[in-house]
C-alpha positions in Angstrom: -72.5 -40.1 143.2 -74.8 -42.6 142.8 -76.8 -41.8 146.3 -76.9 -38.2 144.2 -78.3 -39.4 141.0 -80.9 -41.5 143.0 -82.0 -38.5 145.1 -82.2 -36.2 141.7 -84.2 -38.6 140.2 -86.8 -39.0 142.9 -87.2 -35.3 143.0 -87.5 -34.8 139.2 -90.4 -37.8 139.6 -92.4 -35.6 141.1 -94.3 -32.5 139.1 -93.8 -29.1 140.6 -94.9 -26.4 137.8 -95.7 -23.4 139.2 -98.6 -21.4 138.1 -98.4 -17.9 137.3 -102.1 -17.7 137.0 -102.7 -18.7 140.4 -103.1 -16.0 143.2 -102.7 -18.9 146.4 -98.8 -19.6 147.7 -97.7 -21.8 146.7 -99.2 -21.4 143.5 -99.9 -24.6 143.0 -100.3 -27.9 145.5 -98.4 -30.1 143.4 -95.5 -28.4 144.6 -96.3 -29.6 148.3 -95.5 -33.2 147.6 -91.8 -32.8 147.2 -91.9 -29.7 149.9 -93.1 -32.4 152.0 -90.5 -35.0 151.2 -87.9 -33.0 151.7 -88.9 -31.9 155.2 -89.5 -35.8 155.8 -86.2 -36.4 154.5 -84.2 -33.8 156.5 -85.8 -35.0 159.6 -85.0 -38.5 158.7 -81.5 -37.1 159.1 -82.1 -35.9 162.4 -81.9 -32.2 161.1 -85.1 -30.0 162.8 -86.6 -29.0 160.1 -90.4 -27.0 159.5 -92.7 -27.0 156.9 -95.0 -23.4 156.8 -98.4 -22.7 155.4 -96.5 -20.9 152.8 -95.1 -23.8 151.6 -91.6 -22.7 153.0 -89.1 -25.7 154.8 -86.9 -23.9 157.1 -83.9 -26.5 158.5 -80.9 -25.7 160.6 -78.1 -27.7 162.1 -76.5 -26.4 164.7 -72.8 -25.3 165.5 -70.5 -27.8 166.4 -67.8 -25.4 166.8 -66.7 -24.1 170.2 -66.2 -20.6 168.3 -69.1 -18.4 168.9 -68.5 -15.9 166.3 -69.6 -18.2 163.1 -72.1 -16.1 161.7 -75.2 -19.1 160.1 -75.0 -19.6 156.7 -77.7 -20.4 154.9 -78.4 -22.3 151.3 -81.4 -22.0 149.2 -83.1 -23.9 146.7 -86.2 -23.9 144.7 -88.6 -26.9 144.4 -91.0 -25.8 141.8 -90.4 -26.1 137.6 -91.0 -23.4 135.1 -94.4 -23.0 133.2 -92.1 -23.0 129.4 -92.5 -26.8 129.1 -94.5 -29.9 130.8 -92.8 -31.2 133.9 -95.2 -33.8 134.2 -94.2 -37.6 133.7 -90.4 -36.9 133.0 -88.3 -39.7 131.6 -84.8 -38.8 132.4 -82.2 -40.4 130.7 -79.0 -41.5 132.3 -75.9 -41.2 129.7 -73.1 -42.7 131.3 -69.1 -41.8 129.9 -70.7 -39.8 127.4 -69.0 -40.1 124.0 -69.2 -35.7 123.0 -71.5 -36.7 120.2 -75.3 -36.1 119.3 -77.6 -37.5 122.5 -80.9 -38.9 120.6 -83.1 -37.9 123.2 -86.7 -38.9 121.4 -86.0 -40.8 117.6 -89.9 -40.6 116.8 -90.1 -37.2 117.2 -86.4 -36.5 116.1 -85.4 -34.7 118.7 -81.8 -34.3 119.4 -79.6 -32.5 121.9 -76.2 -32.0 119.7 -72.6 -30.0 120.6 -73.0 -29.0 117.0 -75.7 -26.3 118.4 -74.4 -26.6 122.0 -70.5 -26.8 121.9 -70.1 -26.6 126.0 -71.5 -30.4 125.7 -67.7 -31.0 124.7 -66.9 -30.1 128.3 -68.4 -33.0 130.1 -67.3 -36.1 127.7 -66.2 -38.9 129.8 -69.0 -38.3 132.5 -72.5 -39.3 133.2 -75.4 -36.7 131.5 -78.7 -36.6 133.0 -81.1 -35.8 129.9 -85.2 -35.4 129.3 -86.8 -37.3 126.8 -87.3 -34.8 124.6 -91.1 -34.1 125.8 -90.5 -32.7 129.0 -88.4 -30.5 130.4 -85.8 -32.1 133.0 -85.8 -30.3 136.5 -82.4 -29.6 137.1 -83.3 -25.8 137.1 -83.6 -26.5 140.2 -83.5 -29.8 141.7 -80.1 -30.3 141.1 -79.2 -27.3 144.0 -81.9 -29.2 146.4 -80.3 -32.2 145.8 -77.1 -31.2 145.7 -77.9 -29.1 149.4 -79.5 -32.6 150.4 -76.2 -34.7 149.8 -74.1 -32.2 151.6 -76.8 -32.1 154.9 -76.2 -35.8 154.9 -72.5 -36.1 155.1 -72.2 -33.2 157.4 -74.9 -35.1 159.7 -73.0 -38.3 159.0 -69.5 -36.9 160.3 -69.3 -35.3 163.2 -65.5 -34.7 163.0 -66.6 -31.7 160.2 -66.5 -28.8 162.0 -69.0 -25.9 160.7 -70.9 -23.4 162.5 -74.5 -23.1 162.2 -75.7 -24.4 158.7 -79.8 -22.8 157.5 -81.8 -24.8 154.8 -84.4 -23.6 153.1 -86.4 -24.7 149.8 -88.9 -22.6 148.3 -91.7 -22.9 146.3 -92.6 -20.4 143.1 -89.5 -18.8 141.8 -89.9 -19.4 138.5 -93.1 -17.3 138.6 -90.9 -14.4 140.4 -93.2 -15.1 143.9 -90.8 -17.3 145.5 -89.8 -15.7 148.8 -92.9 -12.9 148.9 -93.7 -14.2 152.4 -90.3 -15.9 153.8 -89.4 -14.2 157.1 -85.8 -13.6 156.6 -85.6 -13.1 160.4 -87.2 -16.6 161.4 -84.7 -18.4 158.7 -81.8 -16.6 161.0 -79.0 -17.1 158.6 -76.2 -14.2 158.6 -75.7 -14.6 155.0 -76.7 -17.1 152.5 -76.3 -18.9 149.1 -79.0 -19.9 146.2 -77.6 -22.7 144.3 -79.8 -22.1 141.1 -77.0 -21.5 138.3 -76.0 -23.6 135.7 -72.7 -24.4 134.0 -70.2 -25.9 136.5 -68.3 -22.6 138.1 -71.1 -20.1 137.6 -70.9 -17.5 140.8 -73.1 -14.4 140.4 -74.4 -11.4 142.3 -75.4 -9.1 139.8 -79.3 -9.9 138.4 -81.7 -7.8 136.3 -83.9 -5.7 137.1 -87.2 -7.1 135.9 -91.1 -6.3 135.1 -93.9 -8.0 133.7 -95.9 -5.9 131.1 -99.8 -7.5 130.2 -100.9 -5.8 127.3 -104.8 -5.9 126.5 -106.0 -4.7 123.4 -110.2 -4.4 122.5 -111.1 -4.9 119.3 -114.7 -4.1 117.4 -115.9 -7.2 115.8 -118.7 -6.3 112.7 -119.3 -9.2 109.7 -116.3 -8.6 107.3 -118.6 -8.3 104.3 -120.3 -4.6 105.8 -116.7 -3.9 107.9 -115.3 -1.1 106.2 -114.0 1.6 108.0 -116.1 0.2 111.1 -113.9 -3.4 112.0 -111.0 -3.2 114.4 -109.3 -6.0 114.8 -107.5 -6.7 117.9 -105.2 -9.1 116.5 -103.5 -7.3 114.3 -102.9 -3.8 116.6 -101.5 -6.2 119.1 -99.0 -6.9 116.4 -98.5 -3.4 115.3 -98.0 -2.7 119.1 -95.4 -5.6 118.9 -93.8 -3.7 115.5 -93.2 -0.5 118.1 -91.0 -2.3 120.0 -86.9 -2.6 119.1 -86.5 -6.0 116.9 -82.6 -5.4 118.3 -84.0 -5.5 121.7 -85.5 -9.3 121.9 -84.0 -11.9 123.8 -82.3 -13.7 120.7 -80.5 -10.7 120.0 -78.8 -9.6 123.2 -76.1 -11.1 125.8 -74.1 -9.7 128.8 -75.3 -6.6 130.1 -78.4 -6.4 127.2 -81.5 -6.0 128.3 -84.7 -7.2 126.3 -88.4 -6.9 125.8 -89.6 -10.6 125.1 -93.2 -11.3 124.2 -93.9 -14.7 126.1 -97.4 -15.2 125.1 -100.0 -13.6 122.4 -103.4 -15.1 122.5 -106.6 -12.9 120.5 -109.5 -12.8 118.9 -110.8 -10.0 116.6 -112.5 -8.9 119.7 -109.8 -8.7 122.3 -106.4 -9.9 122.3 -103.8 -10.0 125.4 -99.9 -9.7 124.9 -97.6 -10.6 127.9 -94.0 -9.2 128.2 -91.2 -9.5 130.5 -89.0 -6.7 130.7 -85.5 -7.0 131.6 -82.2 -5.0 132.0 -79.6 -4.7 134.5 -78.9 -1.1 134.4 -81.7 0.4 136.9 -82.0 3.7 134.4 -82.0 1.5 131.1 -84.7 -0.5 132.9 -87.1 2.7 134.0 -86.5 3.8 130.2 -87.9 0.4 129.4 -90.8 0.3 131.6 -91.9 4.1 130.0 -91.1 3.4 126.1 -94.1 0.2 126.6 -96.3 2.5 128.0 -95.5 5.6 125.4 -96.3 2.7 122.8 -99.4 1.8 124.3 -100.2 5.8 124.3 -99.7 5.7 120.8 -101.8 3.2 119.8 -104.5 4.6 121.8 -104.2 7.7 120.0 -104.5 6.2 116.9 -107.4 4.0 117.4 -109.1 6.0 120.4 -108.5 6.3 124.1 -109.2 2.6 125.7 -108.1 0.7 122.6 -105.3 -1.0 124.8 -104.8 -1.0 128.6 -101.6 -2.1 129.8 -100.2 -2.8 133.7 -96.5 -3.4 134.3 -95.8 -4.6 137.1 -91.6 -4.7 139.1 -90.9 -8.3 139.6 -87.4 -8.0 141.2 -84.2 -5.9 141.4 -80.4 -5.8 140.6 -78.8 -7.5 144.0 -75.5 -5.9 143.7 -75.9 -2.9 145.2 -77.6 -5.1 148.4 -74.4 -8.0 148.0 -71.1 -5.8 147.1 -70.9 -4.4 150.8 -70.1 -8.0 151.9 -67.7 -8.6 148.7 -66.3 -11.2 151.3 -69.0 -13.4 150.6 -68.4 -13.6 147.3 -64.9 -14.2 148.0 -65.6 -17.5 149.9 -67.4 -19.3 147.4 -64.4 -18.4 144.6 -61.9 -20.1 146.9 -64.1 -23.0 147.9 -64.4 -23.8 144.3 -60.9 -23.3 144.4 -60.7 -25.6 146.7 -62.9 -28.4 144.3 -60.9 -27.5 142.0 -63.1 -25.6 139.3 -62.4 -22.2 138.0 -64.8 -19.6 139.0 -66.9 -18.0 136.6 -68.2 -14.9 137.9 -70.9 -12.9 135.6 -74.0 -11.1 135.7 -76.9 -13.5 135.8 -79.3 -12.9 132.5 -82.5 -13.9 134.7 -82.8 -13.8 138.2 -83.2 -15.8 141.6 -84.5 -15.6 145.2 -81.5 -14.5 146.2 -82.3 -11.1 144.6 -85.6 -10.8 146.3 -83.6 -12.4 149.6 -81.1 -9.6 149.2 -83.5 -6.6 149.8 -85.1 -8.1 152.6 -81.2 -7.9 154.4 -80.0 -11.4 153.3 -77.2 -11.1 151.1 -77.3 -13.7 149.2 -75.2 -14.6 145.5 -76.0 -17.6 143.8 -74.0 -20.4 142.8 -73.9 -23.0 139.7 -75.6 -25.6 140.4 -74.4 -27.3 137.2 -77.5 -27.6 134.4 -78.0 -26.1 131.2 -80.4 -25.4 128.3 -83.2 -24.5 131.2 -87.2 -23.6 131.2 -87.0 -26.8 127.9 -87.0 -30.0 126.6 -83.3 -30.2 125.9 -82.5 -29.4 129.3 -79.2 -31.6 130.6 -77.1 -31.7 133.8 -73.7 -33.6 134.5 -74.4 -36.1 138.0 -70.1 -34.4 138.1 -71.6 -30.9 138.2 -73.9 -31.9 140.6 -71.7 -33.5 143.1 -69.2 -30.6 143.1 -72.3 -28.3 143.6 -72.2 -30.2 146.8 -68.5 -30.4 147.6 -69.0 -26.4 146.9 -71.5 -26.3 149.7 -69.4 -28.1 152.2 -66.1 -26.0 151.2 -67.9 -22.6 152.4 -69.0 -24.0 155.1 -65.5 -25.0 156.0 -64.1 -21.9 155.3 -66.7 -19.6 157.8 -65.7 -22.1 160.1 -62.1 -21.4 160.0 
């Protein structure tokens, strides 16, 4: 474990926010640096590895296995940090046999990450909790599946005696921005079937995803001088709120679980003048999310009637789809990962993600491809926390599948 912990917190050292606003891919160079670490690092095992002008590293070990029929399995990670909070200059701290009491994680600004408001904290006493510093956000989400991918590569490469057919590696850049494998050529990564290890909590297996959307809402305004703006002034600030009133208040992200969907409003910047409103739109059902996608827009028709045409514009945009229509045919797949957590002994948890990963994306291009915990919580913020335990079973996960496609 500690070769683990020393490879997480080399890749945590190094920032990889990805930036929705950028239109290049990656999105953003920074990301590059541990991209090309990693492909140094794989090579440095003696595992041929690639680095693309995409920003994709494809790796593959070969089958050592006199048994042609081992279909390549492949296991995916992303590199790059969501835009919710700084991953720039991260402190981690290293809690070792935690207590199951209040972490202090930054006593001047009084933040602290407590089982009082996160109970599962209770789960992991006695074991070593990776936490920020309470002004960044950690990494895990998803460093801990590249690193946990990383330590299994190494001990398959270091002992020959394990058997396993042949094993694809990729790590991508700009998931968190839902661009992360726009341009990967599914056919040139040559895996049968594959894995994203980009959950959280220790046992997490999932192949159901929402349906997503992005919704920019722009709304013009008329500034005049307040003293001479009766009946003349419209201020865009405030019909961006009363376009934000139209929406369900039952229907935001603090409200819902399981199978709910949610409009959230993730940013709301104006001026009297103009002001832009940015929503994702989410829901698992494909028909509830289509309702979704038209109630926005009937909302922006209304406004523009009462205010006159042009008084918003808004463009939604699809972002990804529900993967269990593309990953139920090979239910089998599934059925590997519960028994090689099984065989790590951890329970399987098996639910519907409430976000979404490359592996949904993945799946339409003809990769079916669930995803697996890779054992953080509290991600996208500043109290994010993994368990180096999680971590290292993420790993022993990987190795397990392997195994059992071998057999």
């Amino acid at each position: 474990m500690e070769k683990l912990l020393e490879r997480f917190l080399r890749y945590v050292a190094v920032e990889t926010t990805s930036d929705e606003e950028s239109e290049t891919q990656p999105s953003a160079k920074r990301e590059l640096v541990l991209l090309n670490m990693l492909n140094g690092e794989l090579r440095a095992m003696g595992i041929k590895s690639e680095l693309d002008e995409y920003g994709y590293v494809m790796a593959s070990i070969p089958s050592n296995c006199d048994n042609k029929g081992i279909p390549p399995i492949g296991f995916i990670a992303h590199v790059d940090t969501a835009p919710d909070a700084s991953g720039k200059d991260i402190k981690p701290q290293i809690i070792k046999n935690y207590d199951g009491k209040d972490i202090v994680l930054n006593k001047d600004k009084g933040i602290v990450l407590s089982p009082s408001e996160f109970p599962e904290m209770k789960i992991y006493e006695g074991q070593t909790l990776i936490t920020t510093d309470g002004t960044t956000l950690l990494g895990a989400d998803d460093k801990g599946g590249v690193a946990a991918i990383m330590t299994a590569a190494e001990y398959i490469i270091q002992h020959p005696e394990f058997k396993h057919g042949t094993i694809k590696i990729a790590f991508t850049p700009d998931e968190e921005i839902g661009r992360g494998v726009i341009k990967f050529d599914v056919e040139r990564f040559g895996a049968k079937y594959a894995y994203t290890l980009d959950g959280g909590q220790i046992g997490e297996l999932e192949y159901e995803n929402f349906n997503a959307a992005s919704a920019k809402i722009i709304v013009h305004g008329s500034n005049l001088h307040p003293g001479s703006a009766k009946g003349k002034m419209r201020n865009a600030i405030l019909i961006g709120e009363e376009f934000s009133s139209l929406l369900p208040a039952g229907q935001r992200p603090e409200y819902t679980e399981g199978y709910e969907g949610f409009y959230h409003l993730i940013s709301f910047r104006g001026e009297v003048e103009e002001a832009v409103l940015n929503y994702i739109i989410r829901d698992h059902d494909t028909s509830k999310f289509e309702e979704k996608k038209k109630f926005i827009k009937a909302c922006a028709d209304l406004i523009n009637k009462k205010y006159g045409a042009g008084s918003i514009d808004i463009e939604v945009k699809d972002q990804y789809y529900n993967m269990k229509k593309q990953v139920e045919p090979y239910y089998f797949i599934i059925e590997k990962a519960v028994k090689a957590m099984e065989m790590a002994g951890i329970k399987p948890i098996i639910q519907p993600i409430r976000g979404g990963t490359d592996g949904a994306n993945l799946s339409f291009k003809g990769l079916p491809c669930p995803n697996i915990f890779a054992g953080g919580h509290n991600f996208h913020g500043k109290l994010e926390y993994v368990p180096l335990e999680s971590m290292e079973k993420a790993s022993e996960v990987v190795q397990n599948i392997i195994k059992l496609f071998a057999e």
